[in-house]
N, C-alpha and C positions, 0 to 999 in steps of 0.2 A: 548504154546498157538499158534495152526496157524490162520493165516490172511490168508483172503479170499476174492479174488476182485469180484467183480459183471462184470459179461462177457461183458454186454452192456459199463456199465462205464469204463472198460477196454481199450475198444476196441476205445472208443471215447477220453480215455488221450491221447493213444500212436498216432492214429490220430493228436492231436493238435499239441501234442509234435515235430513229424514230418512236419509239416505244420509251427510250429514256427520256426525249423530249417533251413526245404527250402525257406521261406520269410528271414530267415537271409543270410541265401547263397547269397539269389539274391540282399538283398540290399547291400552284400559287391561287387557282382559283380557288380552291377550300381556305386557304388561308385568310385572304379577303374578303372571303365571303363569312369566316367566323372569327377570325383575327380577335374583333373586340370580344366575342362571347367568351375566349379563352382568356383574356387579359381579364373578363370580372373573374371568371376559376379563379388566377392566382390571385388576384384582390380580396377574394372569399377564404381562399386558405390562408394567404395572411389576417387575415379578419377572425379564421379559427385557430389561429396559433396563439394571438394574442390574446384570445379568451381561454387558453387553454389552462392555464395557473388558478384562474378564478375558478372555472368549471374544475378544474381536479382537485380544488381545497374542500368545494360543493362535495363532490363524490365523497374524499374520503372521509366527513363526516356525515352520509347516512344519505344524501339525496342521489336518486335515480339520475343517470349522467345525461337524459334527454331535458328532464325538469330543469338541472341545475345549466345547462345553455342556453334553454329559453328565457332562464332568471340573467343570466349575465346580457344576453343579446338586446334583453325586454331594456335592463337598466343603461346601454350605450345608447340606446334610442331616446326614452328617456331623456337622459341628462345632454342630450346634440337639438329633441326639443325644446328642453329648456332654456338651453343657451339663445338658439334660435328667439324664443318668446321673449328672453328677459332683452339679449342686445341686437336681436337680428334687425332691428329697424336703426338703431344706431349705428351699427357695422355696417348698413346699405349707404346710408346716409354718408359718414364719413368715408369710406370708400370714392363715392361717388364724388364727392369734392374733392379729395387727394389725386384722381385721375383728370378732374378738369383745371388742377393746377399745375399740372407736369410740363406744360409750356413756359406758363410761368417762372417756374425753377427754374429751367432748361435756362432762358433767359438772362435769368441773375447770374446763374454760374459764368455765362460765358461773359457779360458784363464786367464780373467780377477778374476772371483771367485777363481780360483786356487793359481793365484799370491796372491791377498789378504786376502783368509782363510786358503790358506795351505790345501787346498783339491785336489782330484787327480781321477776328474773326466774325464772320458777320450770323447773328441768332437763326435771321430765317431764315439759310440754307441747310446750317444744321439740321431744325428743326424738320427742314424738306426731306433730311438724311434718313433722319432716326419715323420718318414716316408720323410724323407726330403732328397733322392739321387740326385745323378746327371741326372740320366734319368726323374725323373718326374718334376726333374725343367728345363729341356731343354725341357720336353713338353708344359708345362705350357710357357712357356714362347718362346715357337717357335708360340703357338695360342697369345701371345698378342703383337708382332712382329712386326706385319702386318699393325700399323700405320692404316691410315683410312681406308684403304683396307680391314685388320681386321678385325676392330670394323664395316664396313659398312657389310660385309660376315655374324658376328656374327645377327647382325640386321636380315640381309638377309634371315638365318637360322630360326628366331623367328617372321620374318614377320606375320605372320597369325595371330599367338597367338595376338600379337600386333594390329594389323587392328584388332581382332574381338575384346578386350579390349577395340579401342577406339570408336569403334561403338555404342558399350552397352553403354556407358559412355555417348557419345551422347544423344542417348535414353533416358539413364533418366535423364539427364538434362534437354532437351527440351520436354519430355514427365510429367514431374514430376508431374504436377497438374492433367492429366488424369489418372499417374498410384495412385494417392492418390485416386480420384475419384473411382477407378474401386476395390481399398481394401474398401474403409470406403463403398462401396455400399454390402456387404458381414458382414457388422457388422450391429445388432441393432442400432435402431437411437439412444437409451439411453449410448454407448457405441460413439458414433461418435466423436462428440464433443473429446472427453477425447483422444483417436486416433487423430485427427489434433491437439492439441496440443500439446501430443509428438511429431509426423510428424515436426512441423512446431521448437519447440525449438532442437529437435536432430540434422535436418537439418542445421538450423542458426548456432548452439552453436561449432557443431562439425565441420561444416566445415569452420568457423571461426579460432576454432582452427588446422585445417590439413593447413592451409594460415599461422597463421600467425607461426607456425614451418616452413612452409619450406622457407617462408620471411628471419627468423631467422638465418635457417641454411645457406642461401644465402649469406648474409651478415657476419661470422662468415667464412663460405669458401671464401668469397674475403679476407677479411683484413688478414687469418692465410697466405693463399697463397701469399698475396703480402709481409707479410713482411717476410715468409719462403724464398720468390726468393729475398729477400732484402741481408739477412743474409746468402746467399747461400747454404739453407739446401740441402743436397741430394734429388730429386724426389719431390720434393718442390710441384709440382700441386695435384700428389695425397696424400701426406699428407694433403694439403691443404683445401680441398675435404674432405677427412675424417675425419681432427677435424672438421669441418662445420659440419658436417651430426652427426657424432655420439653423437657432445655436445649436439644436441636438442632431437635427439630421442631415445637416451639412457640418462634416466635421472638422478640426484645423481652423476654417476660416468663415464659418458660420456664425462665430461669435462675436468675429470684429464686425460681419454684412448685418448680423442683425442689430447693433447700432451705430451703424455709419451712416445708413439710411436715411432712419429718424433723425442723425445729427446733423444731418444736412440739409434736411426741412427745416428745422428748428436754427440752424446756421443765419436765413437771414429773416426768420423773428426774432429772435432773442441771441446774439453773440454767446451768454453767460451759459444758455442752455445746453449748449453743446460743451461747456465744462462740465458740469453736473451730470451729464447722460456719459463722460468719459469715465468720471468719477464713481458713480453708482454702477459702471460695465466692469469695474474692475475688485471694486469690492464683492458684488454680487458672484461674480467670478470665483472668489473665494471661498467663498460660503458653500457656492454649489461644488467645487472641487473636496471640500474639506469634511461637510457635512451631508449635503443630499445625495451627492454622486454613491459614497460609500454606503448608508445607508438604505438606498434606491433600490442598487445595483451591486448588491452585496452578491448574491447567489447567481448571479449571471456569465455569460461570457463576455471576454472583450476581444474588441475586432482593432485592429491597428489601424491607427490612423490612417497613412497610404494606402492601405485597403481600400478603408471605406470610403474614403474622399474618390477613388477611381472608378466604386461601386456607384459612386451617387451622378459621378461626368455617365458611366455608359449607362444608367437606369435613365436618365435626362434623354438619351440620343435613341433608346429603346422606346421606349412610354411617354415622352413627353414630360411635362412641369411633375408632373405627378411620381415620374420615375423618379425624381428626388428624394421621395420620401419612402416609398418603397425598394430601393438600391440596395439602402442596409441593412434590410431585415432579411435580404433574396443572398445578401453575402455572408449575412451570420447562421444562415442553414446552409448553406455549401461551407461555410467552413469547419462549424460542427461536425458535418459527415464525414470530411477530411482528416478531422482531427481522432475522430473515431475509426475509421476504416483504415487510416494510412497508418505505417510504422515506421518510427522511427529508428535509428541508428544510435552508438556512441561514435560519440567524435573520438580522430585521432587524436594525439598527445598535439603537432603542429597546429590544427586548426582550433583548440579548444585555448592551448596558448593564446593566438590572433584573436580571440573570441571576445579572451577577457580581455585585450587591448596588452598583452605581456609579448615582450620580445623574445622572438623564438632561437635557439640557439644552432651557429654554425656549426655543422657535423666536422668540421675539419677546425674548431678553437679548441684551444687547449684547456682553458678553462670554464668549457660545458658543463662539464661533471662536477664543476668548484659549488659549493654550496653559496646558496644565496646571502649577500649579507648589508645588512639592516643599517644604513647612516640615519642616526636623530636628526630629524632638521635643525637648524642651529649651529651643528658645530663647525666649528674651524674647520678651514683648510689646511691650516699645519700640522693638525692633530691626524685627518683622513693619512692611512695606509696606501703604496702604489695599489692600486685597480680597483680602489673602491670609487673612485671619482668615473669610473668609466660609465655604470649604464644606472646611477643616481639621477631620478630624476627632478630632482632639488636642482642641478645645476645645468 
């Protein structure tokens, strides 16, 4: 049977066809050609999300909402040079020896497995594995050398990027009520409404919570650092540093990597150190669960666990190292809006049962309709009534 196209229809597929391919050409080319400039956009609006609580505590007490951004944006700058002046030559410094000892480790570890399972793995192929020579770690580690000089050069290098990051950031901080204005004037009035209310709970809830993580993570890198340089751990600032950061925004399992790390440095300086860093990850634990968390994060929204931990794997495979940290805040504004725009339902009578973990009853027992009845734990079994022993779950 032959098929038979119609000349004009023909002629108008291969048309599209070609026309959808060169519109894909060019949106990959726009894409690679701006790809990063839009990656600072959203690094900017998360940057004015999280100044958003500061800036609108600023307004509602009396300052102009441009004044009261450049006062918040002035003091992040601020206090990231101050860090910079006070540890940035120390942070370069230890840095840069913790990276020219990663052979090292590497080393003992497998040393260590060999001694204790009787295996006979050999260091320098590993070593060849994990890409871990002498020449790429004297690279690496000649670029973080350089104490403030360094880290000021690296700045120096990324300047632009940065000044146009915190421009925009600016921008929609102290612009924010005009650029709402100037979307919700683009939507039906029947649609308006329902837009400032996302607008306005995305804005609070998220960046409530982008504040009170990096609060968290602040306070979580002071006390790991102070008691790492207490207990003398190797490189003590930036471990310190990095269980701060990765317990908040790596969630679930950020707590155990941000001292498992250190404790595995500190494993074959000191044995005992790697008690005491269990010990202090656990109480510390406590404290922030019990005390700072609720305090922190009192007025916030919470994002569940599996959420966030799957936010933080595809922000990783999106952005790079960096999508880690921004993961959770890019899911706690999609979930806000979610929670705001979506509606929910009541559950029926069976699933609300399953809900609460209760057993749902056979339409075809006879004693469905029996009223619930209540066994004390403790008592006898000679005393229980037939069918009360049936869905006790004592027994």
């Amino acid at each position: 049977m032959a098929v038979i196209f119609e000349p004009r229809a023909f002629r108008w597929a291969v048309v599209w066809v070609f026309l959808i391919f060169f519109g894909y050409r060019v949106a990959a080319w726009i894409w690679d050609s701006t790809g990063s400039f839009w990656f600072l956009m959203l690094l900017a609006w998360l940057l004015s999300i999280a100044m958003e609580p500061a800036v609108a505590w600023l307004s509602n007490h009396g300052w102009r909402r441009g004044l009261g951004s450049g006062m918040v944006l002035l003091g992040i700058i601020a206090a990231s040079v101050l860090f910079l002046v006070v540890f940035g030559g120390l942070f370069a410094t230890q840095l840069s020896e913790l990276v020219t000892s990663i052979p090292d480790l590497i080393v003992n570890i497998v040393n260590w497995i060999n001694s204790r399972f009787g295996t006979t793995l050999d260091p320098g192929h590993i070593l060849d594995q994990f890409n871990v020579n002498a020449g790429t770690i004297a690279s690496i580690a000649s670029d973080l050398a350089g104490g403030v000089l360094g880290v000021l050069g690296l700045v120096f290098g990324t300047l632009f990027d940065g000044v146009t990051m915190l421009v925009f950031a600016f921008y929609f901080s102290a612009d924010a009520p005009r650029i709402r204005r100037l979307v919700g004037s683009w939507l039906p009035q029947r649609h308006q409404k329902v837009f400032l209310t996302v607008w306005d709970i995305a804005t609070i809830k998220t960046g409530g919570f982008v504040v009170s993580k990096v609060v968290l993570a602040a306070l979580s890198a002071f006390f790991h650092c102070t008691f790492f340089y207490l207990i003398d751990i190797p490189y003590w600032l930036p471990m310190g540093l990095f269980a701060g950061v990765v317990s908040q925004f790596i969630p679930t399992i950020g707590t155990y990597i941000g001292v498992a790390i250190p404790a595995l440095f500190a494993a074959f300086n000191d044995p005992w150190d790697v008690v005491w860093i269990a010990i202090f990850a656990t109480v510390y634990q406590q404290i922030e669960s019990y005390i700072f968390t609720p305090r922190v994060s009192r007025a916030t929204m919470d994002v569940h666990p599996a959420i966030a931990l799957a936010s933080v794997f595809i922000g990783v495979a999106l952005f790079g190292p960096i999508g880690a940290i921004i993961g959770i805040p890019l899911a706690a504004a999609v979930i806000a809006i979610v929670e705001t725009y979506g509606e929910r339902y009541e559950l029926v009578p069976e699933l609300r049962a399953r809900t609460k973990g209760e057993k749902p009853a056979r339409p075809d027992d006879p004693l469905s309709g029996a009223p619930e009845v209540t066994v004390p734990a403790g008592t006898p079994l000679s005393q229980l009534q037939p069918g009360e022993l049936d869905d006790d779950p004592t027994t």
